[in-house]
C-alpha positions as CSV (number, residue, x, y, z in Angstrom):
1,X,88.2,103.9,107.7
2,X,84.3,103.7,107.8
3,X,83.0,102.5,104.5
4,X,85.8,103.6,102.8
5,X,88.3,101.3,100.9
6,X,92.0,101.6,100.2
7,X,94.1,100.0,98.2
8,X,97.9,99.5,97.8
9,X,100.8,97.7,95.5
10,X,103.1,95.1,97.1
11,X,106.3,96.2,95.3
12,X,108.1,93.6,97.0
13,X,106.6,90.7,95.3
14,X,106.5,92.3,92.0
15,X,110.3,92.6,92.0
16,X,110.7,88.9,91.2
17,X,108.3,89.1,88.7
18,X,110.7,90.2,85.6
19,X,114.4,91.3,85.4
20,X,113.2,94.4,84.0
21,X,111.0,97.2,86.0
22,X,109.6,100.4,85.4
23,X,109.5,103.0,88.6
24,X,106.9,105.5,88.1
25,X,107.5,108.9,89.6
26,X,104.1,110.2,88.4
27,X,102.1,110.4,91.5
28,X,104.5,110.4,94.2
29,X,103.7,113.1,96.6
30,X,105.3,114.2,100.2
31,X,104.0,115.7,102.6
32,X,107.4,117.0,104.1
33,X,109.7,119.1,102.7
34,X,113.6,117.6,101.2
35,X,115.7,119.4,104.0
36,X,113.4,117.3,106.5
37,X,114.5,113.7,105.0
38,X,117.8,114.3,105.7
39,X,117.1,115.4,109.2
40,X,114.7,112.0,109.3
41,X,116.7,109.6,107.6
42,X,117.4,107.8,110.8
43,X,114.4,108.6,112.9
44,X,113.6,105.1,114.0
45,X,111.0,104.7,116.8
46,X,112.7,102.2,119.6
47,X,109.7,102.0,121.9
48,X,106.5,102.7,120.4
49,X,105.2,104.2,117.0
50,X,104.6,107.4,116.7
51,X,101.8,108.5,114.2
52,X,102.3,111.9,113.5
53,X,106.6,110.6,113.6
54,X,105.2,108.4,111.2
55,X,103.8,110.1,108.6
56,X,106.6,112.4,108.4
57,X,109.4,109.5,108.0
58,X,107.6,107.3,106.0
59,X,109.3,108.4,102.7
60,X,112.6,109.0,104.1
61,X,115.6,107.7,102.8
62,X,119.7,106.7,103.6
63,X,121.3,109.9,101.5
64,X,124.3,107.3,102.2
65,X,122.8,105.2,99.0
66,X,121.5,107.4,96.7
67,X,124.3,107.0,94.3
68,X,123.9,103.4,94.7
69,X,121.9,101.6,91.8
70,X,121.1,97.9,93.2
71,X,118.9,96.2,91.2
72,X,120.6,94.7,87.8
73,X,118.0,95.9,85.3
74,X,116.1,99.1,83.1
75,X,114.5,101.4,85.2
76,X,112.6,104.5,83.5
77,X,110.9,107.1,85.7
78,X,109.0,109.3,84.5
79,X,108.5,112.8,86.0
80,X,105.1,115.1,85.1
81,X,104.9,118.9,85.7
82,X,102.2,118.7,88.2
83,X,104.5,117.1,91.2
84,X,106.9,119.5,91.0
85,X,108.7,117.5,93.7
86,X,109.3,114.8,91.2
87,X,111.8,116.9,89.9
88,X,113.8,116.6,93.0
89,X,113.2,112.9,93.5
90,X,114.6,112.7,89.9
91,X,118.2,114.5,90.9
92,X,118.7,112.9,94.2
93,X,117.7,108.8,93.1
94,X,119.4,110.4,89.4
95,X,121.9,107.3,89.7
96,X,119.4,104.7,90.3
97,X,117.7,105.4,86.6
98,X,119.2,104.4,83.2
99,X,116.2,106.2,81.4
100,X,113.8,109.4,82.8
101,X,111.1,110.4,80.7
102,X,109.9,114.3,81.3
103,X,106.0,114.6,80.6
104,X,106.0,117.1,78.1
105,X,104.9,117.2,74.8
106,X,101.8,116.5,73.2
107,X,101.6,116.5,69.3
108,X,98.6,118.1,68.0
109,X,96.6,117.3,65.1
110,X,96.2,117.3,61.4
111,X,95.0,121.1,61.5
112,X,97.6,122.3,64.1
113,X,100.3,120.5,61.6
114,X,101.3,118.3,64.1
115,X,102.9,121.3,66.1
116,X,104.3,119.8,69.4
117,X,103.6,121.4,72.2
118,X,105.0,121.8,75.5
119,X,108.1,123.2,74.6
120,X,108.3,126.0,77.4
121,X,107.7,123.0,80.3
122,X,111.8,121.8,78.9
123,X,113.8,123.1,81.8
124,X,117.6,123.2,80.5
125,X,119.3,123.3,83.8
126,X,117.0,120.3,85.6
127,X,118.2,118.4,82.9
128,X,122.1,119.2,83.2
129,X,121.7,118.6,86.8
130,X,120.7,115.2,86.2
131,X,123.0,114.5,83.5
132,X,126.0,115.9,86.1
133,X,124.3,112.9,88.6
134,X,124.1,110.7,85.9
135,X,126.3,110.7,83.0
136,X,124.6,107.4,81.6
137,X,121.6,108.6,81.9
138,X,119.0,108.4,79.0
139,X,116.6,111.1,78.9
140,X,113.5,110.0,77.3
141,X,110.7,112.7,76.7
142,X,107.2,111.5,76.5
143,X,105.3,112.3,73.7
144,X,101.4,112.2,74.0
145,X,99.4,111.9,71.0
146,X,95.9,112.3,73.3
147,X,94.8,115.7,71.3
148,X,94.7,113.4,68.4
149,X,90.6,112.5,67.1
150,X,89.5,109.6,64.9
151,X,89.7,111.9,61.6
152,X,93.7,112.5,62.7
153,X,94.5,109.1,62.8
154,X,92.5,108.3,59.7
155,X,93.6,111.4,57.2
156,X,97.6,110.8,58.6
157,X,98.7,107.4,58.7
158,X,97.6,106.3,55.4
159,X,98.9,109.6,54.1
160,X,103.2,109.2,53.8
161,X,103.8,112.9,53.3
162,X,101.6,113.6,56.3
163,X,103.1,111.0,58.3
164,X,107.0,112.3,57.6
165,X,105.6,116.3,58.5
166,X,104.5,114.8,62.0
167,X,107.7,112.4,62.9
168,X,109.6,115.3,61.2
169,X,108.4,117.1,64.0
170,X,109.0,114.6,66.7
171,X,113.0,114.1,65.6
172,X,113.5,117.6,65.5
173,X,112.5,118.1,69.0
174,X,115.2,115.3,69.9
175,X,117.9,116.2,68.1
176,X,117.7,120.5,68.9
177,X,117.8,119.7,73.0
178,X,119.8,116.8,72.5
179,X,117.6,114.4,74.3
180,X,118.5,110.6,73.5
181,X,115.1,109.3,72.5
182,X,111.2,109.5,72.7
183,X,108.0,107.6,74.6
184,X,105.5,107.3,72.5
185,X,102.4,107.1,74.0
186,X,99.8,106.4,71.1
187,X,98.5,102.9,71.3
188,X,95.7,103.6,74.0
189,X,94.6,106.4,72.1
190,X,94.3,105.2,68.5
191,X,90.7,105.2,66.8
192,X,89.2,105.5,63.7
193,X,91.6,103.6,61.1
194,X,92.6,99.9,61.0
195,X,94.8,98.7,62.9
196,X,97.5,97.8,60.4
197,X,98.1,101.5,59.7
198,X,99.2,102.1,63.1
199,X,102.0,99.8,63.1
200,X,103.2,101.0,59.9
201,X,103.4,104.7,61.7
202,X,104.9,103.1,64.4
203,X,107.8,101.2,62.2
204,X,107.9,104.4,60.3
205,X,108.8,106.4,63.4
206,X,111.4,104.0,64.7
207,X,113.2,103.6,61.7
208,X,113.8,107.2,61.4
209,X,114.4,107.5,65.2
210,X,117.2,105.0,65.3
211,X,118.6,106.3,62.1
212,X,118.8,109.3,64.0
213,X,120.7,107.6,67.2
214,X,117.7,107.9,69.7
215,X,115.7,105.2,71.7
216,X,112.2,104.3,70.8
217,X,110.0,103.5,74.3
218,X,106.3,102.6,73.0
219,X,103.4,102.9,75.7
220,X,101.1,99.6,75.8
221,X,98.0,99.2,77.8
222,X,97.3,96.1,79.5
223,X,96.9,92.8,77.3
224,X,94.1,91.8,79.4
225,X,91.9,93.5,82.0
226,X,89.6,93.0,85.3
227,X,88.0,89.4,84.6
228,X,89.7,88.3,81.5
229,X,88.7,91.4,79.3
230,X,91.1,91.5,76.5
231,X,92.9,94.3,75.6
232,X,94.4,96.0,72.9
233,X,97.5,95.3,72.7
234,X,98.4,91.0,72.2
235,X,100.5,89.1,72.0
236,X,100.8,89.3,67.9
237,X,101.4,92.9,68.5
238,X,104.2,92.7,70.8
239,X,105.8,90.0,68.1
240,X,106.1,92.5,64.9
241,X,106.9,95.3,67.1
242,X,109.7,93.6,69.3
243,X,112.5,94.7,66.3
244,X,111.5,98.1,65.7
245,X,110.9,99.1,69.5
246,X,113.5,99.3,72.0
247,X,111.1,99.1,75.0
248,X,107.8,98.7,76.0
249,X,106.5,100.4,78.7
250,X,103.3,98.4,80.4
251,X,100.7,100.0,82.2
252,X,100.3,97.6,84.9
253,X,98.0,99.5,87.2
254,X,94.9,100.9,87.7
255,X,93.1,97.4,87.7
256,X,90.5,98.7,89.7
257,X,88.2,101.9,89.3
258,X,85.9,103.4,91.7
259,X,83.6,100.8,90.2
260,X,84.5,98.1,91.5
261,X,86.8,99.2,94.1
262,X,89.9,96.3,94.7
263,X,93.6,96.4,94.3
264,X,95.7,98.6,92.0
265,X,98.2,96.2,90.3
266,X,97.1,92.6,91.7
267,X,100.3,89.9,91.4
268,X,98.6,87.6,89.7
269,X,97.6,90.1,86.9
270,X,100.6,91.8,86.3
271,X,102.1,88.2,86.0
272,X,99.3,87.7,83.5
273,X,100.0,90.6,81.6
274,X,103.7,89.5,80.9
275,X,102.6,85.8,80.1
276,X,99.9,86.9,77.6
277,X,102.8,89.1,76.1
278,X,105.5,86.6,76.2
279,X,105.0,83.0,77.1
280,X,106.7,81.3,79.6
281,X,109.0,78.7,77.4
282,X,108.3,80.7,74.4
283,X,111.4,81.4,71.6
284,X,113.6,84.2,72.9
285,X,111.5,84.6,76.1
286,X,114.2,86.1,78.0
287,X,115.5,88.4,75.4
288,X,111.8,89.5,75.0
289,X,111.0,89.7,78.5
290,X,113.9,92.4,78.8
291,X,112.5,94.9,76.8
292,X,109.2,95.3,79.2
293,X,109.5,98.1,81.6
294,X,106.5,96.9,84.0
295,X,104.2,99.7,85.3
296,X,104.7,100.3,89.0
297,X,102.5,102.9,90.8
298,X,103.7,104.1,94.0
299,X,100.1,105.4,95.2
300,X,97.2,103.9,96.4
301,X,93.3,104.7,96.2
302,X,91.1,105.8,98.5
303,X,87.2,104.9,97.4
304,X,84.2,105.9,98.6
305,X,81.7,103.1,97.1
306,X,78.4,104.5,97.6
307,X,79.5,107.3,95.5
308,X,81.6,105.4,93.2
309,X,84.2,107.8,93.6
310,X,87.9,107.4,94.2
311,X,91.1,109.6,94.8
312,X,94.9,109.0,95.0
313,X,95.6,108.7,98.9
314,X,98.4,111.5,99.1
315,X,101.5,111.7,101.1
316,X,100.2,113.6,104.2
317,X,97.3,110.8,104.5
């Protein structure tokens, strides 16, 4: 590897961390094609290893199991236009989810009238397909709120007509393709106003969304970061939030940057991140501890110090 450094998540360990666990579909990506797996789903080396045998069976799987869901708890995967693949992924390990969050929509600005956009990415029969795998399944569309600047969030959320045009426009996506719910993703982003203003949107837009029958998944960052740094989202927040939001869905990973080059999602802090959020011994800790869907990337990073550059290591690496 030279000078480079890579890093990698030990999903094994994490697994006993919390009941509840969030699979992340988002950067998956193979390097052989979905007729292959089957062909390679028992291609185990008896002698020796292989590399090129390797790298080609590496993300095989038992099609045997794929309608088996083992582990007793939330998963949400989400599944991004730019890995097409995860489309695929999504239908085949469909039974394995109870929620799957599409990354679609965005939902522009004060001057754009909050339009969302991303409406031509829906695909109608991907999402019967999974619903024929599935029939439990949730489907969760995210909702990014990234084109937003500081003079959005300040002119909207103390503004009550403003605020009802843009949820308006949220629970009208849900209810005209039928989807069961949103992820919010709005916390990271937010500038520009105080903070209290935010969770009164935020109440404001669950209320209406369970009136309207759908799930509410908010999008936290990290409560703390790389040495300690705090973060923006604490424990107080989590408290007022835990009745109006049905789950909240942690971004445990990228600890490390190209930086200060280390480990993606290191135990300890991910274990830190729940505790900061929910005590250990605290009132209701288990109830609480169910609603966060912990942030589990499936790549790793390949960083070039010197340059302070680093890239997602990719299937076919």
């Amino acid at each position: 590897m030279g000078n480079r450094l890579r890093s990698y998540t030990s999903l094994g360990f994490i697994l006993c961390i919390v009941k509840v666990i969030l699979i992340t579909l988002l950067h998956i990506t193979y390097s052989v094609s979905l007729e292959e797996y089957d062909e390679m789903a028992y291609a185990v080396p008896t002698e020796s290893i292989d590399i090129d045998l390797f790298m080609k069976s590496h993300s095989s799987y038992n099609k045997y199991t794929t309608s088996q869901k083992n582990l007793n708890a939330t998963v949400l995967a989400y599944v991004t236009p730019w890995n097409k693949l995860g489309y695929e992924v999504a239908k085949i390990f469909g039974a394995k989810f109870n929620l799957i969050a599409p990354v679609w929509f965005e939902v522009q600005g004060e001057k754009k009238a909050y339009t969302v956009t991303g409406i031509p990415e829906i695909n109608t029969e991907w999402l019967s397909e999974i619903r024929t795998v599935n029939p439990d399944v949730k489907i969760v569309p995210r909702f990014s709120f990234g084109p937003w600047e500081d003079r959005d969030y300040a002119s909207t959320l103390k503004d009550v007509p403003k605020t009802d045009k843009c949820i308006r426009n949220v629970i009208n996506i849900l209810k005209k393709y039928n989807f069961d719910g949103a992820v919010i993703e709005i916390w990271a982003q937010f500038s520009g106003v105080e903070l209290q203003s935010l969770i009164d949107f935020i109440v404001r837009l669950s209320d209406n969304l369970h009136s309207s029958g759908k799930l509410f998944v908010l999008v936290i960052p990290p409560p703390v970061y790389y040495e300690g740094i705090e973060g923006r989202f604490k424990e107080e927040n989590f408290k007022i939030l835990a009745d109006y939001v049905d789950y909240f869905s942690l971004m445990t990973y990228d600890y490390s940057s190209p930086h200060r080059p280390g480990p993606n999602s290191p135990l300890s802090w991910v274990e830190e991140c729940i505790n900061r959020l929910v005590p250990k011994n605290s009132l209701d800790q288990a109830k609480l501890r169910k609603q966060i869907l912990v942030g589990l990337n499936f790549y790793g990073i390949d960083y070039l110090p010197k340059k302070l550059i680093g890239e997602p290591i990719k299937g076919n690496e």
